[in-house]
N, C-alpha and C positions, 0 to 999 in steps of 0.2 A: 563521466565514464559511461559508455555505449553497455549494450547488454543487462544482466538480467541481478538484482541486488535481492539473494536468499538469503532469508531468516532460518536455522533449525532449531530444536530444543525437544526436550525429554527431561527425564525425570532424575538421570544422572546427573546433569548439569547443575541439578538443585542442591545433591547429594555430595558433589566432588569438592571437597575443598581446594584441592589441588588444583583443581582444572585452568588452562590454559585460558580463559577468557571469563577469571571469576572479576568482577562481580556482576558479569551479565548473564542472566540464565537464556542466551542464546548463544551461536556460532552463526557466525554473518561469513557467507559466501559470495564473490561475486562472480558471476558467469560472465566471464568477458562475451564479445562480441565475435571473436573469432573461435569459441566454443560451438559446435554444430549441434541445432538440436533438433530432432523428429518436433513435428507440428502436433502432436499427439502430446509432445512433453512437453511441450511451450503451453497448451493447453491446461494441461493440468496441475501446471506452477501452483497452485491457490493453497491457502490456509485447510491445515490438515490432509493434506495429500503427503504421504509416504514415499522419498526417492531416495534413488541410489547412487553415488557419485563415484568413479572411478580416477585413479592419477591426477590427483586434487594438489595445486602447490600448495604450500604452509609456509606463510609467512609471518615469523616470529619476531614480533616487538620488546624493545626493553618498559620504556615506560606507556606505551597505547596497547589496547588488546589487541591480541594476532587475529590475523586475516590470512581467510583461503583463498584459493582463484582458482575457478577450474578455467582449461584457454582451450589450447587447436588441442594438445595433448590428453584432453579429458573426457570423458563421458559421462552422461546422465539418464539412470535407467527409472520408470516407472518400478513398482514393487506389488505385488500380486502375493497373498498368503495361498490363492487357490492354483496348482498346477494346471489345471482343466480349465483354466478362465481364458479367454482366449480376447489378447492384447494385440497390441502391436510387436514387432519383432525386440524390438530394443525395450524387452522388461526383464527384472530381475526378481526371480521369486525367493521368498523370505518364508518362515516356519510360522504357523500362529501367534506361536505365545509371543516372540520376537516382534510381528504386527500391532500384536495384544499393545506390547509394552510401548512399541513407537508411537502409535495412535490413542494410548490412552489420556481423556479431559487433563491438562494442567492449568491454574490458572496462574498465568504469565505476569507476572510483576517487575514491572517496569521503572527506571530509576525518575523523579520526577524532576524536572529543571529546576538549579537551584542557582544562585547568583559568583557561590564559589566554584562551582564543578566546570570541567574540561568537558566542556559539549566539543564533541567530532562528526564529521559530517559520514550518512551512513550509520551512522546508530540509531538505536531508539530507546525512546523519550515521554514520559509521562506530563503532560501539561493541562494545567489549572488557569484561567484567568476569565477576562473580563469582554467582551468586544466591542471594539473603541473606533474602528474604522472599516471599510468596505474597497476593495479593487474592481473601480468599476467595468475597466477593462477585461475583467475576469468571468464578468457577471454574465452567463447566459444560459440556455436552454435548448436542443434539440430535439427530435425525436426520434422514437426508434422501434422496430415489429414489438408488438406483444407476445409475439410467438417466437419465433428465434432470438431476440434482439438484436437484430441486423439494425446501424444505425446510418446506414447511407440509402437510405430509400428516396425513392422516385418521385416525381411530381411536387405540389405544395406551392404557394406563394413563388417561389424562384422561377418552377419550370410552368409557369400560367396555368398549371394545372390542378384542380380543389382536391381531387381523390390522390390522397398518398398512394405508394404501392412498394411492394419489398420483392426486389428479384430471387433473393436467393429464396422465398415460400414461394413467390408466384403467384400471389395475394393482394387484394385490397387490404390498405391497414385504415381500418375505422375506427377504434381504439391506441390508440399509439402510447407507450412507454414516454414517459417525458425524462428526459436525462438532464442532469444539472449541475453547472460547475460554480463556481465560487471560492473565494479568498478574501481572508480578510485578517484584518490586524488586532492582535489580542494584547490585553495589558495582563501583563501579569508582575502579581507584590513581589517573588523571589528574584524576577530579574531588574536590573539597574541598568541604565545606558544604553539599553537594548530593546533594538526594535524585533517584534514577532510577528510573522507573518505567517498563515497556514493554509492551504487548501483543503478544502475539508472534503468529507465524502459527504455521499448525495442520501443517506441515509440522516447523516447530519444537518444537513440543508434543508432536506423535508421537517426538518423536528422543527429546526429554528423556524422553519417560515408558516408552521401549522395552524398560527392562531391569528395569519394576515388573510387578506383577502387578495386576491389578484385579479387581475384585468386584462383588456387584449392590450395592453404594452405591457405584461409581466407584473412581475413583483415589485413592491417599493422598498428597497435594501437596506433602505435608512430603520425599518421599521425591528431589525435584529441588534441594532447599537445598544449598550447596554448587558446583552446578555450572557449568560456565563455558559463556559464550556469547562466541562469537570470531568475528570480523568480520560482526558482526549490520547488517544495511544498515536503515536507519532515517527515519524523517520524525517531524521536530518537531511534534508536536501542541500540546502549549501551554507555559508558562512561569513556574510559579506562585510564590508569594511565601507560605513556609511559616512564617516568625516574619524579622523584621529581620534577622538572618545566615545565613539558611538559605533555600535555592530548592530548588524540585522541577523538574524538565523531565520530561515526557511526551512518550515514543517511541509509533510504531508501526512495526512491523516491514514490511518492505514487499518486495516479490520483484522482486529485475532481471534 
C-alpha cells in the first residue's frame, strides 16, 4: 500500500481498558496516497511530533485490531500550543496542558514475537535473536552533506570528479555523512518454521560494525554473523509464503 503508515499513542491508550485497539498501546493510521499533504506535514511526520487529523475513516475489525485511513476526504494538520508561532497555513492550535499531555515521555512497550501469536503485516513487534545471515544485495553505503543532509550530491568516482559537492548548500562536502543500508537474517528461539528477515536502521548498523575495521572496498559483513539484536522495535513489512511449511516475515527497524 502507497502512502504514509502512522503510529499514535498517549497515555489513555495505556489506561483504557476498553479501547478499540487494546492490546496495543498504539492506533496505526494509514495515510493513503490519495491524502494531500503540505510538504511541511510530510516533513514533520517523525517520532514525537504532535498532529491533527480531520475525517479519519474507522475501520472496525471483529477478530484483528481496527484501522484508520485518512484518503482524498481527510486532512492532516501540524499542532502548535503557541497562537503567535507562526507556521504554515494548515496548523491546528491546541491549549498547553492538552500538548502537555500528547507530548508527554511514554515508554512504549511493544508485544515481542512469539511462535503462537497472529503477527499482521503493519504492526509492530518487539524482536530478540541472533544474526545468522547477511543480504548481500542490500549491503551498501552512500554519502551525504554534513550540513543539510542532502544525499544526492555532485561529483565523486561516477562523475570523474574527486571533490564532492551538494547543490542544494552550494558547497564543497569534505566531510560527508556516510549513510548505510543493510539486511539481514535473524534466528530467533520463539519462532519455528520461520524465516526473519530485518532492515535495520543505520544507528544499528554503526553499533554492529563498531568493532570491525573497514577498507576502501567497505565493510566485511561476515564479521556481524553471530551477533544478537535485543529488543529490536520493528514494523511488519510483509508476510511471505516460502514453501507450504515455511513463512518469511519482513521487519523494518523503526526509532521510538
Amino acid at each position: 500500500m502507497g502512502g504514509y503508515h502512522i503510529f499514535f499513542t498517549d497515555s489513555s491508550l495505556y489506561m483504557n481498558d476498553k479501547f478499540i485497539c487494546k492490546p496495543r498501546p498504539y492506533v496505526y493510521v494509514h495515510i493513503t496516497s490519495s491524502c494531500t499533504l503540505l510538504g511541511s506535514v510530510r516533513q514533520a511526520l517523525t517520532a514525537g511530533q504532535v498532529v491533527y487529523l480531520q475525517d479519519v475513516c474507522f475501520e472496525k475489525a471483529i477478530d484483528n485490531p481496527s484501522h484508520m485511513y485518512a484518503d482524498v476526504c481527510s486532512r492532516v494538520f501540524l499542532t502548535a500550543s503557541d497562537p503567535t508561532t507562526s507556521l504554515e497555513a494548515d496548523t491546528m492550535h491546541i491549549g498547553d496542558e492538552l500538548a502537555k499531555e500528547f507530548s508527554g515521555k511514554l515508554q512504549i512497550v511493544l508485544p515481542k514475537i512469539l511462535v503462537d501469536m497472529k503477527i499482521k503485516t503493519h504492526s509492530l513487534v518487539e524482536l530478540e535473536g541472533v544474526i545468522y545471515g547477511v543480504d548481500e544485495s542490500t549491503a551498501f553505503s552512500w554519502p551525504a552533506c554534513d550540513v543539510c543532509g542532502n544525499e544526492r550530491l555532485q561529483g565523486g568516482e561516477d562523475d570523474n570528479v574527486t571533490q564532492l559537492h551538494c547543490n542544494d548548500c552550494d558547497r564543497s562536502v569534505t566531510s560527508p555523512q556516510i549513510k548505510m543500508n543493510l539486511e539481514v537474517y535473524v534466528k530467533c528461539s520463539q519462532l519455528k518454521n520461520m524465516t526473519v528477515k530485518v532492515k535495520l536502521l543505520q544507528c544499528t548498523i554503526e553499533k554492529l560494525l563498531s568493532d570491525s575495521d573497514d577498507s576502501e572496498d567497505g565493510y566485511d559483513m561476515q564479521c556481524i554473523l553471530g551477533k544478537s539484536l535485543d529488543s529490536l522495535k520493528c514494523f511488519v513489512l510483509a508476510l511471505l509464503e516460502e514453501s507450504s511449511s515455511k513463512k518469511q516475515i519482513v521487519l523494518e527497524e523503526i526509532q521510538i
